[in-house]
C-alpha positions as CSV (number, residue, x, y, z in Angstrom):
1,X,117.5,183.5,48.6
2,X,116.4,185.1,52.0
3,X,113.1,183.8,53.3
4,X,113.1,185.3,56.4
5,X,113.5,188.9,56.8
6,X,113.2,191.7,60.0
7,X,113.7,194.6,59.9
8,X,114.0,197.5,62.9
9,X,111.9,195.5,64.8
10,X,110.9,196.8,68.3
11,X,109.3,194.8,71.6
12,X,108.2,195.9,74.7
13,X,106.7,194.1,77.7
14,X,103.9,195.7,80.4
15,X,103.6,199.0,80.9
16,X,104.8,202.4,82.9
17,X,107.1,202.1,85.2
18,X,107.2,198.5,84.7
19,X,107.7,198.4,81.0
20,X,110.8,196.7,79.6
21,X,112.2,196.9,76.2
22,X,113.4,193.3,75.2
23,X,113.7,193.9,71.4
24,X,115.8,197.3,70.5
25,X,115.8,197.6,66.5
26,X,116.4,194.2,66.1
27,X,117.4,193.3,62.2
28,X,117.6,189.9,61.0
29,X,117.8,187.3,58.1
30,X,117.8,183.9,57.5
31,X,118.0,182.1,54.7
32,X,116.4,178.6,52.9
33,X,118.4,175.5,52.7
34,X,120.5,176.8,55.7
35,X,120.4,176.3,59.3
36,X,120.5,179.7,61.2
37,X,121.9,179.5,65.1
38,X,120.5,183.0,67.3
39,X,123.2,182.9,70.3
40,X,123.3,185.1,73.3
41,X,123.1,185.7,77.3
42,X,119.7,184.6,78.8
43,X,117.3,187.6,79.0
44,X,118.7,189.3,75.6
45,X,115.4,188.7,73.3
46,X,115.9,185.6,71.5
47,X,112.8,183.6,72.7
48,X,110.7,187.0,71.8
49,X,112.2,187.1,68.5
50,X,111.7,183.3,67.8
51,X,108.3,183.7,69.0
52,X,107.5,186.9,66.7
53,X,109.0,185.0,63.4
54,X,107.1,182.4,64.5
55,X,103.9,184.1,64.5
56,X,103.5,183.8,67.9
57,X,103.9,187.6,69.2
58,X,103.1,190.5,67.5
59,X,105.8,193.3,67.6
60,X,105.3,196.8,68.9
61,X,107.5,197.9,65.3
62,X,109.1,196.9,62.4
63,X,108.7,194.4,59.9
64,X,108.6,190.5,59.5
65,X,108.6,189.0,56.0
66,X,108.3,185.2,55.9
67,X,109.0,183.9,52.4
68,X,107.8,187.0,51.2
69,X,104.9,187.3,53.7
70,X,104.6,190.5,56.0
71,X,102.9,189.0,59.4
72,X,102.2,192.1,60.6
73,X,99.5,192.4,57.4
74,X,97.6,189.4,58.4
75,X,94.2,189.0,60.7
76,X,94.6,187.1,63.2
77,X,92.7,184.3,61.6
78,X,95.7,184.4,58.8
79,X,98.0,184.1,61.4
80,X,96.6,180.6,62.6
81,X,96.7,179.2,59.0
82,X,100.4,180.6,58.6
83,X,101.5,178.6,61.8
84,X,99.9,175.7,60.9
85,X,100.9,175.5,57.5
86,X,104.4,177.1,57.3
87,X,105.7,176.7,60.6
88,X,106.6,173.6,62.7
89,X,108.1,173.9,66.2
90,X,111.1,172.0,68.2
91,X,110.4,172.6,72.0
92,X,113.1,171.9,74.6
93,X,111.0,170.0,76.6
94,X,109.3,168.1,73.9
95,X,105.9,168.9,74.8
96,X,104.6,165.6,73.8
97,X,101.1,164.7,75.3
98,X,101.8,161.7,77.6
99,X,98.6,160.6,76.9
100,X,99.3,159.9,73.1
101,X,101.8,156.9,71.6
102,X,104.5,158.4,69.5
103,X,102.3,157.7,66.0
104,X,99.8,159.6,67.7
105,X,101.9,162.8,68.8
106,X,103.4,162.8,65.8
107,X,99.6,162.9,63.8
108,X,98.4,165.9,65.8
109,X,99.4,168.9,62.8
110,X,97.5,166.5,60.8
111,X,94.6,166.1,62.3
112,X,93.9,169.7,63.4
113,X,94.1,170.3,59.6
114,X,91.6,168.3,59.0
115,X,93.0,165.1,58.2
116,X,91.5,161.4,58.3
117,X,93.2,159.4,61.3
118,X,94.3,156.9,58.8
119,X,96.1,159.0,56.4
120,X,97.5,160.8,59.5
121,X,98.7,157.6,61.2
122,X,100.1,156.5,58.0
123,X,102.3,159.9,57.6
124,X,103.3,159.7,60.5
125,X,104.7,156.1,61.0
126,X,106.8,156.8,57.9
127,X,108.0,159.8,59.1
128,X,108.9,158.1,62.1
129,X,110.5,155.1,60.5
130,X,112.7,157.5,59.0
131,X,113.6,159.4,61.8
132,X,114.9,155.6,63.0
133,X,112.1,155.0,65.3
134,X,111.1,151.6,64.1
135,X,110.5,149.7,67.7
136,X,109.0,153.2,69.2
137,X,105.9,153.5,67.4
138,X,103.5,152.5,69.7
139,X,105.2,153.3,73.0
140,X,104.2,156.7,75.2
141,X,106.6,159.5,76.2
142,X,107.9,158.0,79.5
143,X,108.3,155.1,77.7
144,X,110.8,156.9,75.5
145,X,114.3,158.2,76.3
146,X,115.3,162.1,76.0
147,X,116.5,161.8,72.4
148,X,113.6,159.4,71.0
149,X,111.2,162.0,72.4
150,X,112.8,164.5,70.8
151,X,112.9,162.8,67.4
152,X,109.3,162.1,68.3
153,X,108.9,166.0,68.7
154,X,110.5,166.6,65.5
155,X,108.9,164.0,63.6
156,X,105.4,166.2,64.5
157,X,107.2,169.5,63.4
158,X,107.7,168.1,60.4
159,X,104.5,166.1,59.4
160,X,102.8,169.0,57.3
161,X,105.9,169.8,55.4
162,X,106.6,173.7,56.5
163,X,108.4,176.0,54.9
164,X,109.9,177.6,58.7
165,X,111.3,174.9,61.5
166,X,112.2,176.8,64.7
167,X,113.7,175.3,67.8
168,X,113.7,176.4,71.1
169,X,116.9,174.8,72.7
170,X,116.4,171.9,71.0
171,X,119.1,169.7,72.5
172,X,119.6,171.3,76.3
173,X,117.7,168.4,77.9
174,X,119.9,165.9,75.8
175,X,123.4,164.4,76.6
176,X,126.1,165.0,74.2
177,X,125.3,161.9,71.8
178,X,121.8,162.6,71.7
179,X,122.1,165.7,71.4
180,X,124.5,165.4,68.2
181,X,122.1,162.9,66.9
182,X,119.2,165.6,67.0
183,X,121.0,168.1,65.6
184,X,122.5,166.1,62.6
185,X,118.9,165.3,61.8
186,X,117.6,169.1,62.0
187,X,121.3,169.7,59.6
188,X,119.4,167.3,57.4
189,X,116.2,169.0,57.0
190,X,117.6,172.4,56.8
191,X,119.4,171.8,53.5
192,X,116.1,171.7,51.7
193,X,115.8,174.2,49.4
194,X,112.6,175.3,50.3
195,X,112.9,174.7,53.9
196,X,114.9,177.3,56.7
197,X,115.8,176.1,60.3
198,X,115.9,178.5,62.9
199,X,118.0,177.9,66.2
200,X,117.9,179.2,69.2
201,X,120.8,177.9,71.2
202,X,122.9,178.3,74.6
203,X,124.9,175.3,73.4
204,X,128.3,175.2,72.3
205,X,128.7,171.8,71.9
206,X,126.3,172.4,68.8
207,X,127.3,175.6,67.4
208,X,129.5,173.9,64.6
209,X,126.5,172.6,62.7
210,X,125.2,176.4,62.4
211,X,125.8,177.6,58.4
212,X,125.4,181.4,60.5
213,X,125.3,182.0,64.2
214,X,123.7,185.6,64.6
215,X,124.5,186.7,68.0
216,X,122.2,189.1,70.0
217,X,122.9,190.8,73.0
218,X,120.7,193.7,74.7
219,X,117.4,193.5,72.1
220,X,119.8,193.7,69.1
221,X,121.8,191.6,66.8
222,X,125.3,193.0,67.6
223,X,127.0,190.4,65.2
224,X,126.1,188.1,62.2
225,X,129.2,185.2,61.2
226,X,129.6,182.2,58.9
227,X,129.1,178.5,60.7
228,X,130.7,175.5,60.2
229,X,128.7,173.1,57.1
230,X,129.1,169.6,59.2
231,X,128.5,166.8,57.4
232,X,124.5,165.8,57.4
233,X,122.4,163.0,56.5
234,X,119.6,163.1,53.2
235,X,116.2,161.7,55.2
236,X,113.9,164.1,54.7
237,X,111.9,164.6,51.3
């Protein structure tokens, strides 16, 4: 099943003489229980396309279908409720709020859903005692090394259970054993059959957990090939 879906899509930033096309036509699929790697030179549109499935940007054309969903037919208030409810996000940088303990970063989708403290607290230290994390709870980010943020950070994208995970260079921050730790956990959330992980990547080192690598180059997809299925661990529900 294919739960992701664009099609000729078209993006253009500023105007004039200034205005440059960063998505050509660009089509692309991705599929549930699979992890999907976009690949390419810096500057070729993958961030913009992220950010459009995502529900982030609108396109200029085309059309986004999102387990069956087209964005471009929702108000902007739908758009909100998709991201919250069906979308979580893997930053490269974490984007943790330093202020917060890792229980509490990890609470915030629940709370701005309208969830008690308590029941989000609760969520959340399971999560996070999953995600190996069992001495971390109560420390804050610069308390934490590169990798336990980051399983912090994807402990949060995960909290309310979407349907759509996408990661923004999740592991370029990371050295090469934290980095493999990271990506063996996203491996083990994206075989969920209801669940599709979205990658966007500039490293190699990672590439061989990808079940496809689409590869983009100029505002298009110029090439779609089967990854490697590494081995993965069952901790996710």
């Amino acid at each position: 099943m294919t739960d992701v879906v664009v099609q000729s899509l078209f993006k253009s930033f500023g105007s004039g003489d200034t205005q440059t096309q960063v998505l050509r036509g660009v089509d692309f699929t991705a599929s549930a229980g699979k992890m999907t790697f976009l690949v390419g030179p810096s500057g070729c549109g993958k961030t913009t396309l992220l950010s459009i499935i995502s529900a982030m940007l609108r396109p200029d054309q085309g059309d986004v279908l999102i387990f069956g969903q087209n964005l471009l037919r929702l108000r902007k208030s739908e758009l909100t409720r998709f991201r919250m409810q069906e979308v979580g996000f893997v930053f490269q940088q974490y984007n943790l709020i330093s202020s917060l303990t890792s229980v509490e970063n990890a609470s915030v989708p629940l709370l701005i859903q309208g969830y008690s403290e308590r029941e989000a607290k609760q969520r959340a230290i399971q999560l996070l005692l999953q995600l190996g994390l069992t001495n971390h709870l109560s420390k804050y980010p610069a308390q934490l090394s590169g990798g336990q943020q980051q399983r912090v950070a994807v402990a949060r994208a995960l909290i309310h259970q979407p349907r759509l995970v996408v990661c923004d260079e999740p592991t370029a921050s990371l050295d090469a054993d934290a980095g493999a730790a990271v990506m063996t956990l996203l491996k083990s959330i994206a075989v969920q059959p209801d669940r599709s992980v979205i990658v966007v990547s500039h490293d190699s080192r990672v590439y061989s957990y990808a079940d496809q690598i689409s590869e983009m180059a100029d505002g298009r997809i110029i090439k779609n090939t089967t990854g490697s299925t590494s081995p993965h661990l069952e901790i996710m529900p």
